[in-house]
C-alpha positions in Angstrom: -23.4 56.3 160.1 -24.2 52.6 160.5 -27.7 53.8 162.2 -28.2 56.0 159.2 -27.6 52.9 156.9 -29.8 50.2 158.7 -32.8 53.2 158.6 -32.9 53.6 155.3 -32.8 49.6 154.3 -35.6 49.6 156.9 -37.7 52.2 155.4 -37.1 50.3 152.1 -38.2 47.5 152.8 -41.7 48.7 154.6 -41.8 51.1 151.3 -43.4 47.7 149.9 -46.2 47.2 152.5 -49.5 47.0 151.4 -48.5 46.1 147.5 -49.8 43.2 145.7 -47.3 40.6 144.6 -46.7 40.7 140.6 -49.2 38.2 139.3 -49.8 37.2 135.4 -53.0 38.2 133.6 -56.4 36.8 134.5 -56.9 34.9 131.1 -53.4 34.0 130.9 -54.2 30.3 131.2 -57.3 30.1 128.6 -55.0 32.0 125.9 -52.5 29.4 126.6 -54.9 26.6 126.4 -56.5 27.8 123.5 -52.9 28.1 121.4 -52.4 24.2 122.4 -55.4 23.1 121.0 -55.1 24.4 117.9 -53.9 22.4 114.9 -50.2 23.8 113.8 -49.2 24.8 110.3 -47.8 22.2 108.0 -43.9 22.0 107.6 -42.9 23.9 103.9 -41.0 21.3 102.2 -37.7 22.7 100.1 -38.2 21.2 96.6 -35.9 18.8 95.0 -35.0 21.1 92.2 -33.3 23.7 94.7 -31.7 21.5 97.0 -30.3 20.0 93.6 -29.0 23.4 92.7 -27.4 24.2 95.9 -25.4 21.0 96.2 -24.4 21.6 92.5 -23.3 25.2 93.7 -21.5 23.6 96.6 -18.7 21.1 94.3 -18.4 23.8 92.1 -17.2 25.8 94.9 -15.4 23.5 96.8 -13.6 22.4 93.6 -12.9 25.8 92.7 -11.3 26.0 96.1 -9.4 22.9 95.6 -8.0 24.0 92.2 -6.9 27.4 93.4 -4.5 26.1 96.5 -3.6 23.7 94.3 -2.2 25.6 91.6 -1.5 28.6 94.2 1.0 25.6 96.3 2.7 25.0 92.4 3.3 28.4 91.6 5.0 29.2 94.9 6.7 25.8 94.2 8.6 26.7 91.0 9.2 30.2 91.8 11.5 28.5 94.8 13.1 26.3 92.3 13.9 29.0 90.1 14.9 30.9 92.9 12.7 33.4 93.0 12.0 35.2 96.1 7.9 34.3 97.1 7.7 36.7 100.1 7.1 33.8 102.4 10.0 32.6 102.2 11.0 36.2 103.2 8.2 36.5 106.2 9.9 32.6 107.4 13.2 33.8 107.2 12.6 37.9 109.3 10.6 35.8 112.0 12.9 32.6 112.1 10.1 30.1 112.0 12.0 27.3 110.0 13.9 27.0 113.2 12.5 24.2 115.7 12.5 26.5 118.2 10.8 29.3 116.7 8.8 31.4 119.9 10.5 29.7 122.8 
């Protein structure tokens, strides 16, 4: 079995005799020359007016974002206060995770 095994990594290996080792093409060098020596493309430039607009964009969304956890932290607020049920109040109280061990 072993025999068998060492045979065929033998005949393997002389299955490469008399191949040429992987090479890269002849003009592989010149085309690579030729690509340095040329003068590269200028850089585009984004213009004022769009970067302007996308920072605008931006604060309106970030304040947009502000004033909806804002007002979504008040509501939730008064509806305890009233005592109204919010749901996560319900979710804290199934999975007892007002407790300071909560998971251990």
């Amino acid at each position: 079995m072993k025999q068998d095994k060492n045979k065929w990594v033998e005949d393997v290996l002389n299955s490469t005799e008399g191949m040429a080792p992987a090479g890269p093409r002849r003009n592989l060098y010149d085309n690579i020359k030729n690509r340095l020596g040329k003068e590269l493309p200028k850089a585009r430039r984004i213009p004022l007016g769009v970067m302007s607009a996308a920072a605008a964009c931006l604060l309106v969304l970030f304040a947009l974002n502000i004033t909806a956890i804002t007002r979504y932290a008040k509501t939730e607020k008064e509806q305890v206060q009233d005592g109204q049920s919010t749901g996560t109040a319900e979710l804290i109280e199934y999975y007892d995770l007002g407790s300071n061990n909560a998971g251990l």
